[in-house]
N, C-alpha and C positions, 0 to 999 in steps of 0.2 A: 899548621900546628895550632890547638887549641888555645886560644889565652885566660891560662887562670884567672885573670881580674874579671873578664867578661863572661867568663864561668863561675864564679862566686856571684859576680850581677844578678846571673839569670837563675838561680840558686833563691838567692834572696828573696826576685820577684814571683817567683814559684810560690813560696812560703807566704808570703804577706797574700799574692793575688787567687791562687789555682788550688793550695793544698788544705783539705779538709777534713777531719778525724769525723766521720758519722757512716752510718748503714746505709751502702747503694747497692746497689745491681747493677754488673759492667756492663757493655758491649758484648762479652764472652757467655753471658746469661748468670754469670759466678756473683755469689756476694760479697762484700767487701768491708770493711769499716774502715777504711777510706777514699777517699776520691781527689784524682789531680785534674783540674778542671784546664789544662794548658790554654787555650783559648783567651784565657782572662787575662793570660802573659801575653800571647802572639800579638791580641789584640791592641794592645796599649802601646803608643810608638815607640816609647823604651822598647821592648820585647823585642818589638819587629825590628828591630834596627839589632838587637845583641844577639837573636835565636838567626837572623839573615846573616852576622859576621862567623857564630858557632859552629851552624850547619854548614855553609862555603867552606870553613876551615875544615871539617869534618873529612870533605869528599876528596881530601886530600890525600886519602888511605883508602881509598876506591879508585882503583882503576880508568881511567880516560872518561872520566864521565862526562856527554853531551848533553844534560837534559834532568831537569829535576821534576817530580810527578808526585803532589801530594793528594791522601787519600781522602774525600769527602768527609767530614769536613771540615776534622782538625787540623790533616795536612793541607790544605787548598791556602792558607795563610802562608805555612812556611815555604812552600814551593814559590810562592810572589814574592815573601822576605829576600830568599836565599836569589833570586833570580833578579832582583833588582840590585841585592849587595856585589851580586856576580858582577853585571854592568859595568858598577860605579868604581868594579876595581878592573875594568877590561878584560874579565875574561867571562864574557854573557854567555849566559846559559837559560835555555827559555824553559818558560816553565808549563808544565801541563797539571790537568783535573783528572783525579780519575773517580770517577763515578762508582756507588755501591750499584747500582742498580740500574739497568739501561733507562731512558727517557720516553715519555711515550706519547710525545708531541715534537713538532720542530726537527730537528737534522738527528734526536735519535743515537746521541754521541755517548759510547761511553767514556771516552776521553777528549777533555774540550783541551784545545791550544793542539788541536793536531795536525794543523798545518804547519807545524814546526817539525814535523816527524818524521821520519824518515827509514825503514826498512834495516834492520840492522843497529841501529841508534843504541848507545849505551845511557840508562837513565839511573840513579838514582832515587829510589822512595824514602819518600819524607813524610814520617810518622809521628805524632804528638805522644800519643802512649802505647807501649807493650804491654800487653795480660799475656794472653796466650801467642799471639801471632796470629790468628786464623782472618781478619782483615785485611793482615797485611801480604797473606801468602792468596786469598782473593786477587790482590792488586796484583799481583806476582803473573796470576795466570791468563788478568785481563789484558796486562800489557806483552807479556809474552802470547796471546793472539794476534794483536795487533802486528805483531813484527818486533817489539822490540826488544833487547838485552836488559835485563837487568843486572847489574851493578851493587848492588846492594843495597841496605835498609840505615838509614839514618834518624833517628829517633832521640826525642828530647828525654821521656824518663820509659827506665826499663823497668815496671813493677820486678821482674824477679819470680815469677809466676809461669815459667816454661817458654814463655815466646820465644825468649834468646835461641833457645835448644830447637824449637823448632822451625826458627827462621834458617838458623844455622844447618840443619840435618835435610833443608830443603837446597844445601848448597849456596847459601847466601852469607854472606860477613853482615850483622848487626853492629852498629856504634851506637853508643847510647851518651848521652850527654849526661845526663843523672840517672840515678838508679834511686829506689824504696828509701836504701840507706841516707840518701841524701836530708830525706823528713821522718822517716822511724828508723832511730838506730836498732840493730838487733837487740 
């Protein structure tokens, strides 16, 4: 179960550290006038320690999950968060990389920590922001090459911008910790 104080926490840090009212260009190639820079939370040990206790609590409404798999390179922090707070409360769950784009030197991995993995494995992706989903349903079809299950999608904020629908209509449950509304009311 989620705890409102440490959802209000990471609310907060959101607003003061990651959330910013100007003109970007997403990931998705769309533009925006605003930007959530999550990063600038995960990174700071406050974050990592309240985004590690939020997400654990999250995968609470996901099915058996063995394995949390964050997406280069927003998710690569919470996948360590969520896999170290796993530990600390005995029930470890190791964490894996998954890469945008194969490597083209050294072992060539598009999934690092895969010696933790195992054919079958039900994971969890752990995602920093939604737009559309199309990153996230990448990660989808890298790890289901691999062998494994996905589990669903665990994400800090849901811009509101289709992802949901499309993570969803690809057969995945979305949780989202914050949404839009959290820093622009309608």
């Amino acid at each position: 179960m989620i705890d409102p104080a440490a959802r209000d926490t990471l609310v907060s840090l959101l607003r003061t550290l990651s959330f910013e009212r100007k003109r970007v260009i997403l990931a998705s190639g769309r533009e925006s006038d605003f930007f959530i820079d999550c990063k600038q939370t995960a990174l700071t040990a406050q974050g990592h320690a309240v985004l590690g206790e939020l997400m654990l609590a999250a995968l609470d409404d996901l099915p058996d999950v063995q394995a949390v798999a964050g997406v280069e390179l927003g998710g690569c922090p919470l996948a360590s968060a969520v896999s170290l707070t796993s530990f600390l409360k005995s029930r470890p769950l190791p964490a894996l990389y998954v890469r945008k784009a194969q490597k083209d030197h050294g072992s060539k991995r598009m999934i690092e920590g895969d010696k933790s993995m195992r054919p079958g494995m039900r994971v969890a992706i752990l995602e920093d922001v939604v737009t559309t989903g199309g990153s996230t349903l990448r990660c989808v079809a890298t790890m289901r090459d691999a062998g494994l299950v996905v589990a669903g999608v665990v994400a800090i904020v849901d811009r509101l911008e289709g992802g949901r629908e499309a993570i969803e209509q690809a057969g995945l449950p979305l949780i989202s910790l914050c949404t839009r509304r959290d820093f622009i009311p309608d």
